[in-house]
C-alpha positions as CSV (number, residue, x, y, z in Angstrom):
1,X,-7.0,1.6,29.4
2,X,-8.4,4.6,27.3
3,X,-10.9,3.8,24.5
4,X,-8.1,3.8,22.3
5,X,-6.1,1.5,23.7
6,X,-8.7,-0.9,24.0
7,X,-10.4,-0.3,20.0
8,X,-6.7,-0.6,19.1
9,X,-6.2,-3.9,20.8
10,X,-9.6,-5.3,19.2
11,X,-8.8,-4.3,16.1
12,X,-5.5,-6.0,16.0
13,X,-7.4,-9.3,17.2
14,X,-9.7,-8.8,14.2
15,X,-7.1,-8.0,12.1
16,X,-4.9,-11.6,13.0
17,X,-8.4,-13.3,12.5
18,X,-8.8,-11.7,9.0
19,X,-5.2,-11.8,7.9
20,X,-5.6,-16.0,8.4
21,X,-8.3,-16.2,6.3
22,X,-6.4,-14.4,3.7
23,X,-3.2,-16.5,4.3
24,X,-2.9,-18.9,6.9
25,X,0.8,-18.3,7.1
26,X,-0.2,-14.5,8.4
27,X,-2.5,-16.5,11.8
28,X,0.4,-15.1,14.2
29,X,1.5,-11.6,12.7
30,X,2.6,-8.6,14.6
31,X,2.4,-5.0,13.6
32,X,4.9,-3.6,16.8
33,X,3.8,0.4,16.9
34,X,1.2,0.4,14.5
35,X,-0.9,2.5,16.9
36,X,1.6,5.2,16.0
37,X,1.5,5.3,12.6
38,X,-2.7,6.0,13.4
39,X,-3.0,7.3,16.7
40,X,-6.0,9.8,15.0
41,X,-7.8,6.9,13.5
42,X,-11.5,7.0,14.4
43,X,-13.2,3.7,15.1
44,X,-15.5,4.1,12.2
45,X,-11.9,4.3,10.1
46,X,-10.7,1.0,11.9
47,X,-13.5,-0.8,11.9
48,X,-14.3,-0.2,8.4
49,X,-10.7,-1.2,7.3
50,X,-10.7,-4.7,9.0
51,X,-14.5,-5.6,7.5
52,X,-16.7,-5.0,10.7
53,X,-18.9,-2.2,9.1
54,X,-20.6,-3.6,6.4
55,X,-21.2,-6.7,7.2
56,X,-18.3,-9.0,9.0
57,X,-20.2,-11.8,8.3
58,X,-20.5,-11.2,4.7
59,X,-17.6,-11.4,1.7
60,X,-15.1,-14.3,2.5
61,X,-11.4,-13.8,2.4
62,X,-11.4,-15.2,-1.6
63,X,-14.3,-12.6,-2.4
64,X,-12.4,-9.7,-0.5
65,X,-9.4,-10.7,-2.5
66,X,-10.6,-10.3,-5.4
67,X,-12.1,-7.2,-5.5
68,X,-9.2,-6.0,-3.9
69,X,-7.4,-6.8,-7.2
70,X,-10.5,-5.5,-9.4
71,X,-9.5,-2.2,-7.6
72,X,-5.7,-2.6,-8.0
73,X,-6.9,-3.5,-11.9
74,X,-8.8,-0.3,-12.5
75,X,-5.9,2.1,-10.9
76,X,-3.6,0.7,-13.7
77,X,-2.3,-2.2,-11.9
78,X,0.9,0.8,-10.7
79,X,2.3,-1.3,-7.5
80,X,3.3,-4.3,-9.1
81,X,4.8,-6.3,-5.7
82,X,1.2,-5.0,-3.7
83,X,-0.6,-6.6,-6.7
84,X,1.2,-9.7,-7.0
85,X,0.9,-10.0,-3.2
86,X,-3.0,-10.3,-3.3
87,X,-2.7,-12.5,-6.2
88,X,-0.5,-15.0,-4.2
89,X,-3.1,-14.6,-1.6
90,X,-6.2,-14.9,-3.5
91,X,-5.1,-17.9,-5.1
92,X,-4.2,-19.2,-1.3
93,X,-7.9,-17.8,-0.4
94,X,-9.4,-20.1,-2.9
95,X,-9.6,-18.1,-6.0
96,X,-8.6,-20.3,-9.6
97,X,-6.5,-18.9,-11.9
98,X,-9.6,-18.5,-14.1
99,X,-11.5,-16.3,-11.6
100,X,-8.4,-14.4,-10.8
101,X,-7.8,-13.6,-14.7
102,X,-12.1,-12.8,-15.2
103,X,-11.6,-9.7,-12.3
104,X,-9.1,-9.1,-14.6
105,X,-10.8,-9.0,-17.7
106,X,-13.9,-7.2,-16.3
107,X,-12.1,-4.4,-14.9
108,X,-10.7,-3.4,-19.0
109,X,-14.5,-1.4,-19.2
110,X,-13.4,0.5,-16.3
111,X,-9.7,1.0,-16.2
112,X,-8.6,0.2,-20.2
113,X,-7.1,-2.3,-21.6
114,X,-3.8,-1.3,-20.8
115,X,-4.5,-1.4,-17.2
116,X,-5.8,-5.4,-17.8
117,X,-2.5,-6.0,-19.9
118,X,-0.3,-4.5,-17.3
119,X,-2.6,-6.3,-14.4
120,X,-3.2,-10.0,-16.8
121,X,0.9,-9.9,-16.8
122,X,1.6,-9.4,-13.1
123,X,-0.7,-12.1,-12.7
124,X,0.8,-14.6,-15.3
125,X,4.2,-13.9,-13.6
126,X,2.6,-15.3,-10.0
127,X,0.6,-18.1,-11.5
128,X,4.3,-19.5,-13.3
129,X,5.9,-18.9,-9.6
130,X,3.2,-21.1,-8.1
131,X,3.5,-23.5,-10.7
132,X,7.5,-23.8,-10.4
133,X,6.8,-23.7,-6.2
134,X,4.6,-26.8,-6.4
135,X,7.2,-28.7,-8.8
């Protein structure tokens, strides 16, 4: 097994672990060929993208989430599915509706207003989905 190979295969054991704590329905996913999609990946690369760099102890899945959507926020809140995806999961993380809408709000110094609107009604759209779920 090259060092590849064998980084690869951690990384997707870390990446099952991580992708649990962001949604528990995500405990058993597959990514089938992802290794060719990065087969130039340094392990600096992987191991920064699955949260082993910094600190793996550190931010929590809720915390991760939600500075995922401060980023998603800032860039205009452009990919709307991607951004209601991490709302669904943030809210599944832990995150309130009220913590989810303050990233929100916070990110208007940094990305304008019309990048909170745009971002405040994706997120109004997935908090009346999980409302009519849970009915």
């Amino acid at each position: 097994m090259n060092d590849f190979t064998k980084l690869f295969a951690e990384m997707i054991e870390q990446s099952q672990k991580m992708a649990a704590s962001f949604n528990p329905a995500l405990e058993n996913f597959q990514m089938p060929s992802l290794d060719k999609l990065f087969p130039t990946m340094t392990k600096e690369q992987m191991e920064m993208f699955w949260g082993n760099t910094f600190n793996k102890d550190g931010l929590d899945a809720k915390t991760r989430l939600l500075v995922v959507l401060a980023g998603q926020t800032v860039l205009g809140a452009q990919a709307e599915a991607p951004f209601k995806l991490t709302v669904r999961h943030a809210l599944e993380a832990g995150a309130s509706q009220k913590e989810i809408a303050e990233v929100i709000y916070q990110m208007s110094m940094l990305g304008g207003v019309p990048a909170m609107s745009k971002a405040l009604e994706l997120a109004q759209a997935v908090f009346s989905e999980t409302q009519e779920d849970s009915e």
